[in-house]
C-alpha positions as CSV (number, residue, x, y, z in Angstrom):
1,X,0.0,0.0,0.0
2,X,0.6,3.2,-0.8
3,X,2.6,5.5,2.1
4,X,0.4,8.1,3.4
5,X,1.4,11.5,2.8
6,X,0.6,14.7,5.0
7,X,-2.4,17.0,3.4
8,X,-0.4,20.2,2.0
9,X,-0.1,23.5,3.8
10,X,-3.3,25.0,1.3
11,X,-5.8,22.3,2.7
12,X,-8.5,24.2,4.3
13,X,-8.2,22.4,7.4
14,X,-4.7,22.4,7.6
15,X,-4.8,26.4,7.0
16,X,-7.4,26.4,9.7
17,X,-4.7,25.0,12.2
18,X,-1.6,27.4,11.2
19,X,-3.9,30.7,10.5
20,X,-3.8,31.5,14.4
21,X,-0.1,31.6,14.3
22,X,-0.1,33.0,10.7
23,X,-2.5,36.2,12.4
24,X,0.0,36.2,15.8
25,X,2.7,36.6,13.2
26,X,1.0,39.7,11.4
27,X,0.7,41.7,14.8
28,X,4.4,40.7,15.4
29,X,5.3,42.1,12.4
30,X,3.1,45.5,13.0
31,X,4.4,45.5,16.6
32,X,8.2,45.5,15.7
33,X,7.8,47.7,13.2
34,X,5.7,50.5,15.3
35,X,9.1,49.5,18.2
36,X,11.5,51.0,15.4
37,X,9.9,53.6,14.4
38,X,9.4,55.1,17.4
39,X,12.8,54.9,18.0
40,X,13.6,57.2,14.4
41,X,15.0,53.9,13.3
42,X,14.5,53.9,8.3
43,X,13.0,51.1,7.4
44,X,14.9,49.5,4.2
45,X,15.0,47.5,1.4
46,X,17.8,45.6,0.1
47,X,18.3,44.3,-3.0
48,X,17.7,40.1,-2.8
49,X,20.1,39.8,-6.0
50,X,23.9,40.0,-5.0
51,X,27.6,39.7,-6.2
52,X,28.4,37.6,-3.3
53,X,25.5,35.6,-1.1
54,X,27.9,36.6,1.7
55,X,31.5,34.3,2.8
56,X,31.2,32.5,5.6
57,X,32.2,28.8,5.3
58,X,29.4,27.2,6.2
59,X,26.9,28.9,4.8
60,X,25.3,27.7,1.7
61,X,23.2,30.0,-1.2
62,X,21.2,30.0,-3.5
63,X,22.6,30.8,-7.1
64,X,21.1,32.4,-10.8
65,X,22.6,34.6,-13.0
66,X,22.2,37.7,-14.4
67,X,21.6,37.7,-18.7
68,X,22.3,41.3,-20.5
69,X,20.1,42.3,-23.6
70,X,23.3,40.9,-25.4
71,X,23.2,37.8,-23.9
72,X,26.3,37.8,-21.7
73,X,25.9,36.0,-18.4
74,X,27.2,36.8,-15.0
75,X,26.6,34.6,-11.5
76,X,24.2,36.1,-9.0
77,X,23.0,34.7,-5.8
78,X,19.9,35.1,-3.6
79,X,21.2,36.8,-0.7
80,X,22.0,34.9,2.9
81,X,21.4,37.8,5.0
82,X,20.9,41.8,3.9
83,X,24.3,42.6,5.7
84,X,26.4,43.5,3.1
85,X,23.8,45.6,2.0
86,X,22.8,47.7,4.9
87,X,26.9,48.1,5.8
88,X,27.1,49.6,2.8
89,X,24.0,51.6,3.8
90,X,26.1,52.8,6.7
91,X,28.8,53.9,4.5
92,X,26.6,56.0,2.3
93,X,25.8,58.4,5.4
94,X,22.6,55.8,7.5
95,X,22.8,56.1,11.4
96,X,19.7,53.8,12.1
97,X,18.3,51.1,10.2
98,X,16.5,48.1,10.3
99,X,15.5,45.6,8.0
100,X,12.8,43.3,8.1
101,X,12.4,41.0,4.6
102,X,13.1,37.4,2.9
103,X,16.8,35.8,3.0
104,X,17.3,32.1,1.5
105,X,20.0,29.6,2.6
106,X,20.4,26.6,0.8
107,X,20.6,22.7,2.6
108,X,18.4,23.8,5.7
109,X,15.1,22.5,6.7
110,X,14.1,21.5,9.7
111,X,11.8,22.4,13.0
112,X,13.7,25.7,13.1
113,X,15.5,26.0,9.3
114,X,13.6,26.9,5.8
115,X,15.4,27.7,2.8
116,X,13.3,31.0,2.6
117,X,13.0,33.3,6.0
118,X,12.5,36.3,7.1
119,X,15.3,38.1,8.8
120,X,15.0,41.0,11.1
121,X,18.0,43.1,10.8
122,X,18.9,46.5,12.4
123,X,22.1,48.7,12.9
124,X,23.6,51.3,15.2
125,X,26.3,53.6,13.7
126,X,28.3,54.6,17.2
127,X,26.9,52.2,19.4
128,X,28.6,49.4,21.3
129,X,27.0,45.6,20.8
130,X,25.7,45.9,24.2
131,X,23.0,48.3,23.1
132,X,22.2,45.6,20.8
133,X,21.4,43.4,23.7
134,X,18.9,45.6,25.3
135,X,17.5,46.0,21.9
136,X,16.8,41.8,21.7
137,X,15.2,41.7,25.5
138,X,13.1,44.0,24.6
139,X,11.7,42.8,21.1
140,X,11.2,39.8,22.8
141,X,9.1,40.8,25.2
142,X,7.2,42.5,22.5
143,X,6.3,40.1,21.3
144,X,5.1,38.2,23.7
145,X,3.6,41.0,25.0
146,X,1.4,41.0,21.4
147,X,1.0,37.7,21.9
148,X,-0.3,37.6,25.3
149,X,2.2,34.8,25.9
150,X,3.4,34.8,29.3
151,X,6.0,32.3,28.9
152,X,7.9,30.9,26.0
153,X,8.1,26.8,24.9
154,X,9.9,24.7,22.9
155,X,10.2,21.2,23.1
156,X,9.3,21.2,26.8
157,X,11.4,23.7,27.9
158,X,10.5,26.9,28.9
159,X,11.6,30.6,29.2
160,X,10.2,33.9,30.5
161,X,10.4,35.9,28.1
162,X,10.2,39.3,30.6
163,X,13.0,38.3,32.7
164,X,16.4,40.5,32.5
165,X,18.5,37.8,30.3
166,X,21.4,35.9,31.6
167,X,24.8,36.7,30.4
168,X,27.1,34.1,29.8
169,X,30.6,34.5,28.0
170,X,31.6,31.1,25.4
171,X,34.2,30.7,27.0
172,X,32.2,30.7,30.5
173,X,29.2,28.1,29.5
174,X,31.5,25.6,27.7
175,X,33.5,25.4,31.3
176,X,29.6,24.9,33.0
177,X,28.9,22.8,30.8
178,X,32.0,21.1,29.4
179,X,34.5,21.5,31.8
180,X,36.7,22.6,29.2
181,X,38.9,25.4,29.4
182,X,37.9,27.0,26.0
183,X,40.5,29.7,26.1
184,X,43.4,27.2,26.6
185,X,43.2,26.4,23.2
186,X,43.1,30.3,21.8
187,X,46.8,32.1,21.9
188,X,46.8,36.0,22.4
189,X,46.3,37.0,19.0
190,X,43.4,34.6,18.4
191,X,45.3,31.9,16.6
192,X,43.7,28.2,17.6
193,X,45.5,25.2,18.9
194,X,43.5,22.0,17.2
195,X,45.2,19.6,19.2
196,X,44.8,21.1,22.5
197,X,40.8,21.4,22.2
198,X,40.6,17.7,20.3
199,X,42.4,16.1,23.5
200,X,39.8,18.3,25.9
201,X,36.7,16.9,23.6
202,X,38.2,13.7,23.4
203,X,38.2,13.2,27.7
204,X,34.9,14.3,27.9
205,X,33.4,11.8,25.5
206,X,33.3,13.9,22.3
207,X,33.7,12.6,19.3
208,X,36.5,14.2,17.3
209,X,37.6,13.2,13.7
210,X,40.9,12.7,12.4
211,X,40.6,15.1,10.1
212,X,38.6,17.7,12.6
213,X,39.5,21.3,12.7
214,X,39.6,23.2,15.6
215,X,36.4,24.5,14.8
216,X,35.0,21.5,13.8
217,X,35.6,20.6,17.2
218,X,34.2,23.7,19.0
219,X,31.1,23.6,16.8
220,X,30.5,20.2,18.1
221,X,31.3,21.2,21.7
222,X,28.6,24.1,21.1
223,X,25.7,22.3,19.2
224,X,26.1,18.7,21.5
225,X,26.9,20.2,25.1
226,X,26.6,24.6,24.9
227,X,23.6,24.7,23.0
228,X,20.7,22.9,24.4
229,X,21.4,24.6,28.0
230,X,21.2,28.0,27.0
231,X,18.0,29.9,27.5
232,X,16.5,28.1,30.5
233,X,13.7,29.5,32.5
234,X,15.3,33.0,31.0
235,X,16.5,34.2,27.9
236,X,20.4,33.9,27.4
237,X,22.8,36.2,25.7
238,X,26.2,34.4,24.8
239,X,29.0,36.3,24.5
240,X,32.7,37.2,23.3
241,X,33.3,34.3,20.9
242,X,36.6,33.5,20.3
243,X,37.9,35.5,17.0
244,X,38.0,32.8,14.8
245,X,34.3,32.4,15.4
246,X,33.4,35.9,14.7
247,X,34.7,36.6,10.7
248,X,33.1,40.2,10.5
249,X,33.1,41.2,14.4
250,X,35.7,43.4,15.4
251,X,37.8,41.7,18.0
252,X,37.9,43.1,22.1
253,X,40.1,45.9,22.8
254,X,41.0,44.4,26.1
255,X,41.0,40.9,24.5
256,X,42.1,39.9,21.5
257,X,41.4,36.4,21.9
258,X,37.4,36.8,22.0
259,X,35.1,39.0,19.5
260,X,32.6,41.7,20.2
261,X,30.0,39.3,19.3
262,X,27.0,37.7,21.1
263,X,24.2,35.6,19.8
264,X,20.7,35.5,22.0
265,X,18.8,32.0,22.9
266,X,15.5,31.1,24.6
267,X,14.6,27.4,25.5
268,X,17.6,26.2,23.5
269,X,17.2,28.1,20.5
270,X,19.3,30.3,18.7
271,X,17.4,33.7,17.8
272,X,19.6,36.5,17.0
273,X,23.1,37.2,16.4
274,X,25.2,40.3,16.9
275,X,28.3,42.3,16.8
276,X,30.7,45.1,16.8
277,X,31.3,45.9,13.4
278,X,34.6,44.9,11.4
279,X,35.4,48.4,9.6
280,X,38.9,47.5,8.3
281,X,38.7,46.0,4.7
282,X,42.3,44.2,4.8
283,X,41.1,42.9,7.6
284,X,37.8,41.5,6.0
285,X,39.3,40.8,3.0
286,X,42.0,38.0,4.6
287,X,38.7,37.0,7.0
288,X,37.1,36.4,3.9
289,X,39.3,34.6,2.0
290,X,40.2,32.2,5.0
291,X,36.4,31.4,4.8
292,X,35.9,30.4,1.0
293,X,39.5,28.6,1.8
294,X,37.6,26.3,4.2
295,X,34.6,26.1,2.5
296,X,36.3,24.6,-0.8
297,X,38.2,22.3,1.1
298,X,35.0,21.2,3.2
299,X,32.3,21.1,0.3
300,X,34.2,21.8,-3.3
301,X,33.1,25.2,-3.8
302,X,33.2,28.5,-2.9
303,X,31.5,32.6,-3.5
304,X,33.1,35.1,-4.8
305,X,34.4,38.3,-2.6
306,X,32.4,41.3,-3.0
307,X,34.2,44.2,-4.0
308,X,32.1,46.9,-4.1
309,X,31.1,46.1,-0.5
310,X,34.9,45.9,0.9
311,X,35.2,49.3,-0.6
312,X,32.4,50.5,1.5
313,X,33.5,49.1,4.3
314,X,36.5,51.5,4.5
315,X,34.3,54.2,4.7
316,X,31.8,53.0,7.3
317,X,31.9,54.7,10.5
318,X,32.0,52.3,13.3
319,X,28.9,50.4,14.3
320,X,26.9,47.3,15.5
321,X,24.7,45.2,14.0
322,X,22.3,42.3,14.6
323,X,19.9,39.5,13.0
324,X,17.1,38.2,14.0
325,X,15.5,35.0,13.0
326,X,12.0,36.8,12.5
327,X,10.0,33.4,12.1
328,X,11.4,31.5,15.3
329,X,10.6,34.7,17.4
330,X,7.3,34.5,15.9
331,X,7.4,30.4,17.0
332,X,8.1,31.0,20.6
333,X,5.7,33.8,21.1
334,X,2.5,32.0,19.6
335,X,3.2,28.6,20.6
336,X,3.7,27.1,17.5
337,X,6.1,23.8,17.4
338,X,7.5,24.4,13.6
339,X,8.4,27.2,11.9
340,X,6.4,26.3,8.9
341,X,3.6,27.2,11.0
342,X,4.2,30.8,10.8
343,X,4.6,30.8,7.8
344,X,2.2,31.9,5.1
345,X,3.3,30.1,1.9
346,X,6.4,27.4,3.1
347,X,8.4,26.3,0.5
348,X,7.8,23.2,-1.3
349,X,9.7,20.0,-1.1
């Protein structure tokens, strides 16, 4: 016999089940939008068409290309995020802006991944990162405030979603959680020692690969042992990620080991990520490079560098940044268990 197959997301009673989290979403959306402008924040639109989908190793795009009248053809991706986009934004005289529209990554799907999402993104030209963070505790409890949700759940755990956040830096919960002494492996200009955080893994029942990198190996320490701790009971901001972790954060004056870069979680899931921007294009540039490096080696292929945006970038004043995985905020604050839920139209497939 034939396996049954779910009814698709159009079948009326199927619709009739998502549309209260479709409608929670909508007031979301109005409520964040109202939060911003209040605060003289520009709305923006960025262009979804790029150069470069953005170069961070593991993340994966969607590509087209671009055909002239005559016919000639040049590679364009779908972008990953609207960061380059809103940097150079910054460079082009923006103080405040936010930016609330549709980003695509490619081999994600899942509970909490689609391949097309809406991202929440907003910068601060002469702000710190930790403005940033009262910025996230308070659009979170917006929107559980429009909600009405008094509490957030996933998966049986639980957060409230009006307490003051704990802060927690990397190299803090992978010690409480771990054991490991993170920063043992990280020298004082933010090189990594591969060796030194394999053997730490290794002892506390990790599994590490012969052919592992270092962060290979803290990835695994974060996703297996970090990760599903982290916004317990109350929302969690992680913190100061070591350098090589952060490829367009600028690194702490007072430590160059760690990065001015946090990420936000609430019953164990990831919702926004944030930083102090990188302003120095040589800098970027050999960040950048060091990425597609490890992404060819890793999966065989690699984006190109985007010029135009590395010449903005040495005229952008300095700044912080952060993203927001609209959709999963939109999750935890109705109640919903998937993120195709919340979502009006998912994707196919």
């Amino acid at each position: 016999m034939p396996t049954p197959t779910a009814s698709p997301w159009w079948a009326p009673d199927r619709h009739a089940d998502r549309r209260p989290f479709l409608l929670a979403r909508n007031r979301i959306t109005q409520a964040v939008r109202a939060w911003f402008g209040g605060r003289d924040f520009t709305e923006v639109e960025t262009a979804a068409l790029q150069v470069s989908p953005g170069n961070e190793a593991h993340l994966h795009a969607f590509a087209t290309e671009a055909v002239t009248t005559a016919g000639e053809r040049s590679p364009r991706y779908l972008h990953t995020s609207p960061e380059f986009a809103c940097k150079t934004l910054l460079a082009a005289g923006e103080t405040k802006i936010f930016s609330l529209g549709k980003v695509w990554r490619n081999r994600e799907r899942g509970p909490l991944h689609h391949p097309e999402f809406t991202m929440l993104e907003w910068y601060r030209a002469g702000e710190g990162y930790e403005t940033l963070m009262a910025d996230c505790a308070a659009l979170v409890a917006l929107a559980a405030e429009t909600t009405g949700a008094r509490v957030f759940s996933f998966r049986g755990l639980q957060a409230n979603p009006f307490a003051e956040p704990e802060r927690l830096t990397v190299a803090e919960a992978v010690r409480r959680f771990t054991g490991i002494d993170l920063l043992s492996s990280v020298a004082a200009d933010g090189a990594t020692d591969r060796d030194t955080l394999a053997a730490a893994a290794r002892a506390r029942g990790l599994r590490v690969a012969a052919d592992d990198t270092w962060a290979d190996v803290f990835s695994r320490i974060l996703v297996e042992r970090v990760e599903p701790n982290l916004g317990m009971g109350r929302p969690t901001f992680l913190c100061e990620y070591p350098v090589a972790e952060a490829a367009l954060a600028r690194p702490k004056p007072d430590d160059l080991r760690v990065a001015e870069r946090f990420e936000l979680y609430a019953c164990g899931v990831e919702l926004a990520n944030a930083f102090a921007e990188l302003t120095d294009p040589g800098e970027q540039r050999r960040r950048f490079e060091a990425e597609m490096a490890e992404m060819f080696r890793v999966y065989g292929q690699s984006y190109p560098i985007d010029e135009d945006f590395l010449a903005a970038l040495g005229q952008m004043p300095p700044a912080s940044g952060a993203a927001l995985g609209f959709d999963r905020l939109a999750m935890l604050a109705s109640g919903a268990s998937h993120i195709e839920q919340v979502l009006w139209t998912p994707v196919a497939g």
